[in-house]
C-alpha positions as CSV (number, residue, x, y, z in Angstrom):
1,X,0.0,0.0,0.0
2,X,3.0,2.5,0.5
3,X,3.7,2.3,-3.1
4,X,0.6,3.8,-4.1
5,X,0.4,0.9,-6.5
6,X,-3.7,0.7,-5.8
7,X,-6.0,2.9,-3.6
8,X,-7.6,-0.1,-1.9
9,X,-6.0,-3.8,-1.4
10,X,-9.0,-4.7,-2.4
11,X,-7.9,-3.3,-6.3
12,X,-5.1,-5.6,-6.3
13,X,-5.1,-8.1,-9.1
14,X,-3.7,-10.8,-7.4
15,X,-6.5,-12.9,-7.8
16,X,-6.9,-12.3,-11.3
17,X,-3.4,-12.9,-11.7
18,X,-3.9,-16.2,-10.0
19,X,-6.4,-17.0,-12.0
20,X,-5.0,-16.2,-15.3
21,X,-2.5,-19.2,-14.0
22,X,0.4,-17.0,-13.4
23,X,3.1,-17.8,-10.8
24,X,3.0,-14.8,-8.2
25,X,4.8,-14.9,-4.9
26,X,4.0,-12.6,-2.0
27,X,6.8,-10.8,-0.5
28,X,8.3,-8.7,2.3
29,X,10.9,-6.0,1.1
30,X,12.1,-3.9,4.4
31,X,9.4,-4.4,6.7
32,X,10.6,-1.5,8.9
33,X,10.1,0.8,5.9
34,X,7.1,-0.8,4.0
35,X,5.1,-1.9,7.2
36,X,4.6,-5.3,6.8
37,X,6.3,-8.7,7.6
38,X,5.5,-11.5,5.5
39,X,3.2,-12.9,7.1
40,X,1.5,-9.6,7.9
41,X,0.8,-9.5,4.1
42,X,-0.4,-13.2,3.8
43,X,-3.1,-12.2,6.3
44,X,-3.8,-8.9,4.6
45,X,-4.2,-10.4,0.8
46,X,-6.4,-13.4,2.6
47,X,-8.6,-10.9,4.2
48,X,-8.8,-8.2,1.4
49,X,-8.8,-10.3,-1.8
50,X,-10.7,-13.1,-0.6
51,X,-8.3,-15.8,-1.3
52,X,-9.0,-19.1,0.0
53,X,-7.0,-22.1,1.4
54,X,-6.0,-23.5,-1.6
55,X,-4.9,-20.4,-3.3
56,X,-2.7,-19.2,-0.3
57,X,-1.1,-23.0,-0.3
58,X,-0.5,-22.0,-4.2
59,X,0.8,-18.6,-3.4
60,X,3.6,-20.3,-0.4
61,X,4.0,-23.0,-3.3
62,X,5.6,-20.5,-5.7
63,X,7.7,-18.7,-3.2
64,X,9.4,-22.0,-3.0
65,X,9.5,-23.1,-6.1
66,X,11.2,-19.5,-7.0
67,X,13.9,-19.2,-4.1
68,X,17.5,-20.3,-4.8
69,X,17.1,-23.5,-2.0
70,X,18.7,-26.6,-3.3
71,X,16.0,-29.8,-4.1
72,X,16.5,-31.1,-1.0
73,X,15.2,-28.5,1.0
74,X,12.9,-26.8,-1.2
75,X,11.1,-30.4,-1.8
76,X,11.1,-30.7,2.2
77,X,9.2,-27.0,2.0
78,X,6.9,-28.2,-0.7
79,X,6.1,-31.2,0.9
80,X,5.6,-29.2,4.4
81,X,2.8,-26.9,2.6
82,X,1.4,-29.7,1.2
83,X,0.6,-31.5,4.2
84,X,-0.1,-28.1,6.2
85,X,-3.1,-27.7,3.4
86,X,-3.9,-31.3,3.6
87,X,-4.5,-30.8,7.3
88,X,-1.5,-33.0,8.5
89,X,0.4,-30.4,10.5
90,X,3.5,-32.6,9.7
C-alpha cells in the first residue's frame, strides 16, 4: 500500500493474476520501511482479496518453487505446505 500501486487492497489483481495461471509470490521487502512482515501480508491479501485455502497453499508454493534453496530443502518445503493444506500439521 505504501507504493501507491492501488488505492484499496481490495484493487489488487492478485486474484486475477492467479487465476490467469500466473506464478506470483508474496513478498516482504524492508518491513521497517514498508510496514509489513511477510506474514502480515499473507493475512492482509487473505482478508482483502478473498483468497481461500488452496490459493494461499499456491501462493507459499511458488515462493518455493522461485527461491535459490537446493532440491533437497525446497522439496522438504513443498512437501511441508502440502501437508499443512492437507490438514496434517506434519
Amino acid at each position: 500500500m505504501r507504493l501507491k500501486v492501488v488505492a484499496e487492497l481490495r484493487d489488487h489483481p492478485l486474484p486475477r493474476m492467479l487465476g490467469a495461471g500466473l506464478r506470483v509470490t508474496v513478498n516482504s521487502d524492508d518491513p521497517a520501511y514498508f510496514g509489513g512482515y511477510v506474514d502480515d501480508n499473507y493475512t492482509a491479501i487473505a482478508d482483502f482479496c478473498d483468497l481461500d485455502e488452496a490459493s494461499l497453499a499456491d501462493l507459499a508454493r511458488h515462493s518455493i518453487e522461485a527461491s535459490f534453496l537446493d532440491g533437497p530443502r525446497r522439496k522438504a518445503l513443498l512437501d511441508e505446505i502440502d501437508a499443512c493444506h492437507a490438514g496434517d500439521p506434519a
